[in-house]
ROSEDO-62243 format. One record per residue (C-alpha): residue in one letter; x, y, z; residue number from 1. Coordinates in nm, 3 decimals. Example, Ala and Ser with C-alpha at 12.3 -4.5 7.8 and 13.67 -1.06 7.14 Angstrom:
REM residues 2
ATOM|type|xx|yy|zz|seq
ATOM|A|1.230|-0.450|0.780|1
ATOM|S|1.367|-0.106|0.714|2
END
This chain:
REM residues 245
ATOM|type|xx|yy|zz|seq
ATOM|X|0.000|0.000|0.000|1
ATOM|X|0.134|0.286|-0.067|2
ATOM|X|0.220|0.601|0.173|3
ATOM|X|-0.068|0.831|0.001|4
ATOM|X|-0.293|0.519|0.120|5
ATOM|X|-0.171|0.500|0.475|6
ATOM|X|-0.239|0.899|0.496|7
ATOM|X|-0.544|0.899|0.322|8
ATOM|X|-0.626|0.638|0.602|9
ATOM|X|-0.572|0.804|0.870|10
ATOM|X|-0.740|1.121|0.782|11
ATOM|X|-1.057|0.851|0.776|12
ATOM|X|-0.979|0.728|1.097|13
ATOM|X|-0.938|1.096|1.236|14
ATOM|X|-1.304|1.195|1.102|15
ATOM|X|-1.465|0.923|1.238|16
ATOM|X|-1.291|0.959|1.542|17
ATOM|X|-1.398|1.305|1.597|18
ATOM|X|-1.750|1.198|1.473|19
ATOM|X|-1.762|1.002|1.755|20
ATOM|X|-1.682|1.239|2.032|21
ATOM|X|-1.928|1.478|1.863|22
ATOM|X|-2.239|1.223|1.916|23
ATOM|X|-2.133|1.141|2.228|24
ATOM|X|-2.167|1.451|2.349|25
ATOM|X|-2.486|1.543|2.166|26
ATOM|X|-2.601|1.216|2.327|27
ATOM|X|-2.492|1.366|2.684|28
ATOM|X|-2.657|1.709|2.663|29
ATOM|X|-2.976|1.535|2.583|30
ATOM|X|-2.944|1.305|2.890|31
ATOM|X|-2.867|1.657|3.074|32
ATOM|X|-3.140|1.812|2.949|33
ATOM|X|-3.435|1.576|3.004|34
ATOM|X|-3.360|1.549|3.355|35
ATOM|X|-3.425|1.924|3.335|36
ATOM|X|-3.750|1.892|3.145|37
ATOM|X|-3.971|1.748|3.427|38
ATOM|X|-3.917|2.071|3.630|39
ATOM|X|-3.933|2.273|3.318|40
ATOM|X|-4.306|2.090|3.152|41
ATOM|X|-4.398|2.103|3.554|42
ATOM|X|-4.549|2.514|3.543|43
ATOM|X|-4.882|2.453|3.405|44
ATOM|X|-5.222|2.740|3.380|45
ATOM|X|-5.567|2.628|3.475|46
ATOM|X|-5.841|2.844|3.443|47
ATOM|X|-6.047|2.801|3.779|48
ATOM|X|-6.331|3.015|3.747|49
ATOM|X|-6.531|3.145|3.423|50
ATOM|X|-6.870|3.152|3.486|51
ATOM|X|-7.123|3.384|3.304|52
ATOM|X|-7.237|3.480|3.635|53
ATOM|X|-6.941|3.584|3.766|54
ATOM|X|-6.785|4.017|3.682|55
ATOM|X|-6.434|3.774|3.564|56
ATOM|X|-6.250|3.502|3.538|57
ATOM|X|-5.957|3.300|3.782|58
ATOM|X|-5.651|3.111|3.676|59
ATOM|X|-5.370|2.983|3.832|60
ATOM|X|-5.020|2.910|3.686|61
ATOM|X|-4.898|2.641|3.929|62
ATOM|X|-4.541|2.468|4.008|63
ATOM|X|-4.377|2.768|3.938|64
ATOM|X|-4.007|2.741|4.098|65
ATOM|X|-3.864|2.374|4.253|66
ATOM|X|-4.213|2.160|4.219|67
ATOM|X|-4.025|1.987|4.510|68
ATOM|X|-4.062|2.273|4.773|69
ATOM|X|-4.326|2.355|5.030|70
ATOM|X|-4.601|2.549|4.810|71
ATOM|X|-4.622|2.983|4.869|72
ATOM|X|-4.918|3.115|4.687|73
ATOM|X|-4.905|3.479|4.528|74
ATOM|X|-5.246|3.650|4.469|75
ATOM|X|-5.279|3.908|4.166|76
ATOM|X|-5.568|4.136|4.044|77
ATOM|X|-5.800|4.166|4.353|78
ATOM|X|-5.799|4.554|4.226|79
ATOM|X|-5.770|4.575|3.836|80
ATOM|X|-5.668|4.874|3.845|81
ATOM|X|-5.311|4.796|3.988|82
ATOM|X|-5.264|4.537|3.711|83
ATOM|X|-4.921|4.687|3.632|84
ATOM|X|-4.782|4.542|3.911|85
ATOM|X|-4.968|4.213|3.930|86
ATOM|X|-4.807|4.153|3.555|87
ATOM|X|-4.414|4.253|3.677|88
ATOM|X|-4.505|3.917|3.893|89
ATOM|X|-4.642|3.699|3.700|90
ATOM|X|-4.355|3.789|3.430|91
ATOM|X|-4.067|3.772|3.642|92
ATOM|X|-4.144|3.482|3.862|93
ATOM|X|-4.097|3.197|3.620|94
ATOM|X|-3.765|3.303|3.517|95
ATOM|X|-3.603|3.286|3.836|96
ATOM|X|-3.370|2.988|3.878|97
ATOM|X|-3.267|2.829|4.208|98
ATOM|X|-3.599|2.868|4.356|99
ATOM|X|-3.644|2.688|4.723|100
ATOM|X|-3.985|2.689|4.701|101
ATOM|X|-4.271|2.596|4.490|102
ATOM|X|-4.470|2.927|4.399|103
ATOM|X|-4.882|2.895|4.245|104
ATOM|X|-4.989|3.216|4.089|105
ATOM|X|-5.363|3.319|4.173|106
ATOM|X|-5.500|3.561|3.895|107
ATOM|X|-5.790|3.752|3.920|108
ATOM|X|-5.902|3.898|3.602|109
ATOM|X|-6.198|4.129|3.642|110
ATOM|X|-6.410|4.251|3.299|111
ATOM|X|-6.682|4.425|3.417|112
ATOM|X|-6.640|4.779|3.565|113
ATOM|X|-6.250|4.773|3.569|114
ATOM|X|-6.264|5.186|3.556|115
ATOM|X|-5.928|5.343|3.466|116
ATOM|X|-5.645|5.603|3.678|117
ATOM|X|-5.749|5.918|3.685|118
ATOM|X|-6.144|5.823|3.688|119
ATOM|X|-6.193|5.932|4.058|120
ATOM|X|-6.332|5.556|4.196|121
ATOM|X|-6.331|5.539|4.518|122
ATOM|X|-6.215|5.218|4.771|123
ATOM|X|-6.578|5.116|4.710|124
ATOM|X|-6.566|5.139|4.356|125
ATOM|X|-6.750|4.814|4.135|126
ATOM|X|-6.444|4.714|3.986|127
ATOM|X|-6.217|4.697|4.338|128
ATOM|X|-6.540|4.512|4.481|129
ATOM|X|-6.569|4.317|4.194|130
ATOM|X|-6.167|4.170|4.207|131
ATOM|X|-6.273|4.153|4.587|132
ATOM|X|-6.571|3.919|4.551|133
ATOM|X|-6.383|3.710|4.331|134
ATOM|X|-6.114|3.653|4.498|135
ATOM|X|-6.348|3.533|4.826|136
ATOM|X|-6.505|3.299|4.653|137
ATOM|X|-6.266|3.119|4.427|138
ATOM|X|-5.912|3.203|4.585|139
ATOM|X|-5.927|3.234|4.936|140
ATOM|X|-6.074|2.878|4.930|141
ATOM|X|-5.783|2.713|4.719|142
ATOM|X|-5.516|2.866|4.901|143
ATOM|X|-5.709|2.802|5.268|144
ATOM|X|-5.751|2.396|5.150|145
ATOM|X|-5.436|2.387|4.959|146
ATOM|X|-5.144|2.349|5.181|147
ATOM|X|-4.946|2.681|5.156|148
ATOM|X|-4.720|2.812|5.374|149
ATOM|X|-4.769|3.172|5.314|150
ATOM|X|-4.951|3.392|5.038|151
ATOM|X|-4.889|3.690|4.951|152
ATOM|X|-5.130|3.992|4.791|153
ATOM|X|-4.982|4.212|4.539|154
ATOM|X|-5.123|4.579|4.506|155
ATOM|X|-4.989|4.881|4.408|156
ATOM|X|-5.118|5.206|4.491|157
ATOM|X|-5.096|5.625|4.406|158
ATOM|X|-4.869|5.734|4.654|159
ATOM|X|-5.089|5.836|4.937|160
ATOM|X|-4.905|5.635|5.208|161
ATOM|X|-4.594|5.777|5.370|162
ATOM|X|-4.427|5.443|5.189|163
ATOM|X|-4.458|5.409|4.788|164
ATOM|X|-4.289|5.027|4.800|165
ATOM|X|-4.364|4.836|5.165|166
ATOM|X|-4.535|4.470|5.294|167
ATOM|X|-4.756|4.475|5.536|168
ATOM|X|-5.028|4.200|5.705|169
ATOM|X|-5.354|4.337|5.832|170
ATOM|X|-5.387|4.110|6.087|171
ATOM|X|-5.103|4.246|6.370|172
ATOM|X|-4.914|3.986|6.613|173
ATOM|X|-4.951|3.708|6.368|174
ATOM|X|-4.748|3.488|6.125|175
ATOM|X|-4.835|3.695|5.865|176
ATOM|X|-4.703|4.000|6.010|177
ATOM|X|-4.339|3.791|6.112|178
ATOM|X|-4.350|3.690|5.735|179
ATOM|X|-4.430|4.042|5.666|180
ATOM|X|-4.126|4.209|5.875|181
ATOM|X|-3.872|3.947|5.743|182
ATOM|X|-3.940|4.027|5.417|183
ATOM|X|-3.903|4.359|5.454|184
ATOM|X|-3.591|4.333|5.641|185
ATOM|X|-3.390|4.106|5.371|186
ATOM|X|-3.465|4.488|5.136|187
ATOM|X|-3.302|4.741|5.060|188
ATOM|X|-3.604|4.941|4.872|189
ATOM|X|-3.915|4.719|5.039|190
ATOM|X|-4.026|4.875|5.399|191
ATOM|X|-4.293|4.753|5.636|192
ATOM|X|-4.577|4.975|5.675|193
ATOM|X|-4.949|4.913|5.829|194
ATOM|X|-5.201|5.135|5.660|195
ATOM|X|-5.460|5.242|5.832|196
ATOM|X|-5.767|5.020|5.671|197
ATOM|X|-5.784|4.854|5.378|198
ATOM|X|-6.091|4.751|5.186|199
ATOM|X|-5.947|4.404|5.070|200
ATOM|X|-5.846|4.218|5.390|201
ATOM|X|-6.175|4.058|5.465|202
ATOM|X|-6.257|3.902|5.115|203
ATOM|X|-5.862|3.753|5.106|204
ATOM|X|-5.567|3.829|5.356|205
ATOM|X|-5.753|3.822|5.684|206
ATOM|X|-5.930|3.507|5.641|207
ATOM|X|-5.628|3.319|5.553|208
ATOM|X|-5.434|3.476|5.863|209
ATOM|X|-5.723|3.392|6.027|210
ATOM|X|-5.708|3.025|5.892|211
ATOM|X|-5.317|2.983|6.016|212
ATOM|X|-5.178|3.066|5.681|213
ATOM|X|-4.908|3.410|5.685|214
ATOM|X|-5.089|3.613|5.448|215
ATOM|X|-4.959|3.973|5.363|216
ATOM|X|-4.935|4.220|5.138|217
ATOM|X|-4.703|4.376|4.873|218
ATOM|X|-4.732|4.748|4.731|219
ATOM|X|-4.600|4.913|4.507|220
ATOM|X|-4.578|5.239|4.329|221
ATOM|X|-4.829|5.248|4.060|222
ATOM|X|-4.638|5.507|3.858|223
ATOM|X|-4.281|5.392|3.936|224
ATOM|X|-4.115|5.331|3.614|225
ATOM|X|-4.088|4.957|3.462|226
ATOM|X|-3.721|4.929|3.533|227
ATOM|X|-3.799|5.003|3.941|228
ATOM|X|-4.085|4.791|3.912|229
ATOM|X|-3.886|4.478|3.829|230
ATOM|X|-3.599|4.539|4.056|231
ATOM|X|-3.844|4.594|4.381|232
ATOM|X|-4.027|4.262|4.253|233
ATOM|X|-3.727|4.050|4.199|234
ATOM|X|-3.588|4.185|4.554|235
ATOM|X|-3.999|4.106|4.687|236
ATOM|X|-3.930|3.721|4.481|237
ATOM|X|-3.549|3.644|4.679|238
ATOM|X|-3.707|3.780|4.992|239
ATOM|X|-4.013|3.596|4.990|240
ATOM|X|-3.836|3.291|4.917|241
ATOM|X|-3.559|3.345|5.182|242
ATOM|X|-3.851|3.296|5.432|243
ATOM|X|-3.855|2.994|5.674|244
ATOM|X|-4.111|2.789|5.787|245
END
């Protein structure tokens, strides 16, 4: 054989060589990635409410996080008006990795009497009440038979509290309140502030509290800009899951 042969050869045995390697590990990212894909094809959205009698609708994206963890429940569009806020959440949540726990994502969305800023409703206006109702009768009962360790309320509001971005549990001395004040104390830009009143409590957070499950609130500023919205939520997201039970 002659020396061209043997060359030609091993340039043969090279390729396949290499070919080789190259499938094995194609072969090994796969293998890496399907054990990531039960976590990943875990997250799922259920409409739980859409009745014709009802002023909306409620769904709930569940298994968002480590579908391995104790479950936290977050609760979004009681008031439709604040529903800048309630979609920083529900955008930002599933992307965070390393999650401890497992996080279900309540949403209320109200279509009759929504109203719009700047419209002069009141805290008794038909779309607040509305989100309110709703969220008695179709979330407070999931998350109070459901096995959560906390929930939490998001709101944002105009920036007629002494606080634009705080936590806060209506019902004082309880486990909602602790949850409430270490929260707030992992934060750099989330304080903990007690309102005087507030019209949602009894259709949502004070029940639950009530029911021995830390319930609390998050505000924020409605008008903050995007960019602050997402960094007080992701700091609300570490925070919340930094909590122990």
């Amino acid at each position: 054989m002659s020396k061209r042969n043997y060359i030609i050869i091993a340039i043969l045995i090279i390729i396949l060589g290499v070919g080789i390697v190259a499938l094995n590990e194609s072969k090994l990212l796969n293998t890496e990635n399907a054990g990531q894909a039960p976590e990943a094809s875990a997250i799922s959205r259920e409409v739980i409410a859409n009745s014709t009698d009802d002023p909306g609708s409620v769904e709930v994206i569940r298994n968002v996080g480590n579908p391995s963890g104790e479950k936290i429940a977050y609760v979004v569009g009681v008031h439709p008006l604040e529903h800048e806020t309630h979609e920083t959440l529900v955008k930002l949540l599933p992307t965070v990795n390393d999650l401890n726990y497992c996080y279900d994502i309540y949403i209320i969305n109200v279509t009759e009497d929504v109203g719009y800023y700047g419209d002069g409703a009141s805290d008794n206006s038909q779309g607040r009440q509305n989100g309110q109702n709703l969220a008695y009768k179709y979330v407070y009962p999931e998350i109070a038979n459901g096995s959560y360790k906390a929930a939490v309320d998001v709101h944002s509001n105009v920036g007629a509290y002494p606080y634009q971005t705080f936590v806060f549990s209506p019902i004082l001395g309880g486990s909602g309140e602790k949850c409430a004040v270490d929260v707030a104390s992992k934060c750099e830009n989330i304080s903990y502030y007690t309102p005087e009143s507030t019209t949602s409590g009894p259709f949502l957070t004070e029940p639950l509290n009530n029911n021995g499950i830390p319930a609390f609130y998050f505000e924020e500023y409605s008008f903050a800009n995007q960019s602050v919205k997402d960094m007080h939520m992701m700091e609300l997201i570490r925070a919340v899951d930094g909590l122990k039970f």
